[in-house]
C-alpha positions as CSV (number, residue, x, y, z in Angstrom):
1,X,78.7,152.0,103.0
2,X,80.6,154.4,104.9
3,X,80.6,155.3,108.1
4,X,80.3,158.9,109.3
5,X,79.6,158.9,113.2
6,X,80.0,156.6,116.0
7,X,78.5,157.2,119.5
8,X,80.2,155.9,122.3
9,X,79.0,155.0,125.7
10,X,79.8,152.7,128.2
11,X,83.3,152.2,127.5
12,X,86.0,153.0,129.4
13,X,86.7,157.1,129.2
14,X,83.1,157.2,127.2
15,X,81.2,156.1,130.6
16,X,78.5,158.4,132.0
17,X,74.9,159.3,131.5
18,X,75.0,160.5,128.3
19,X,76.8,158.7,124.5
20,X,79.9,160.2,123.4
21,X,79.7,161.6,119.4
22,X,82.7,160.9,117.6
23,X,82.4,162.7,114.1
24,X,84.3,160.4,111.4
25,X,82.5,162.0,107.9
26,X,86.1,163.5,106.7
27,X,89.4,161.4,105.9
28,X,89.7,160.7,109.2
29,X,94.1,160.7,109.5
30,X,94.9,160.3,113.0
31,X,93.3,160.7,116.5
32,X,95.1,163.7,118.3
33,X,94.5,164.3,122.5
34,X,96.3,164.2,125.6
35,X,96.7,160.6,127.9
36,X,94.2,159.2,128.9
37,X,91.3,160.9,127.1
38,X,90.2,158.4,125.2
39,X,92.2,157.9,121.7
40,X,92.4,153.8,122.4
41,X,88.7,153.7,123.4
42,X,87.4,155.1,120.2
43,X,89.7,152.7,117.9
44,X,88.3,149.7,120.6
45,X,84.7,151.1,120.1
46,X,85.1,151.1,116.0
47,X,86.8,147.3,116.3
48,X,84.0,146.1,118.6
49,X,81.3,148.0,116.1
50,X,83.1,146.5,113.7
51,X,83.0,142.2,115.1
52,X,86.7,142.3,115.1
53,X,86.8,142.3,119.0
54,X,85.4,141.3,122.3
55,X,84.3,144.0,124.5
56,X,88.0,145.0,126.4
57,X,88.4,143.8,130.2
58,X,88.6,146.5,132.8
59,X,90.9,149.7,131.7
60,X,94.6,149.7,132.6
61,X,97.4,151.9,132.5
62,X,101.0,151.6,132.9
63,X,100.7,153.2,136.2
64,X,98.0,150.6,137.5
65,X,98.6,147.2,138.1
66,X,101.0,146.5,135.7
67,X,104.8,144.5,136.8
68,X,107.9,146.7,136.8
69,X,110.7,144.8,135.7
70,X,111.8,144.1,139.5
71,X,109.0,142.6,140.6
72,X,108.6,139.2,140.3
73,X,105.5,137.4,139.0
């Protein structure tokens, strides 16, 4: 079996109306875009496709909710 496309929607930066088409059919090498468009969501989406992972808790970057190291938790 090999896979050759995934669709994506729902998830995260792959929300909207319509699925997302990720083509895969080539040696797929590395996943190549700027931040925050999405590079993390398609390797979660082929691990959840996959069973090797729960569906991911709400989206967060480094810039949102995250401690700096003088903050105290």
């Amino acid at each position: 079996m090999r896979l050759t496309d995934a669709w994506i929607h729902g998830l995260r930066r792959f929300g909207g109306e319509s699925p997302h088409r990720v083509r895969v059919d080539t040696k797929l090498v590395c996943l190549i875009g700027a931040n925050e468009s999405g590079k993390s969501t398609v390797l979660d989406a082929l691990e959840i496709a996959h069973g090797d992972a729960g569906v991911p808790g709400p989206d967060r970057t480094r810039r949102q909710g995250i401690p700096d190291d003088h903050e105290e938790v």
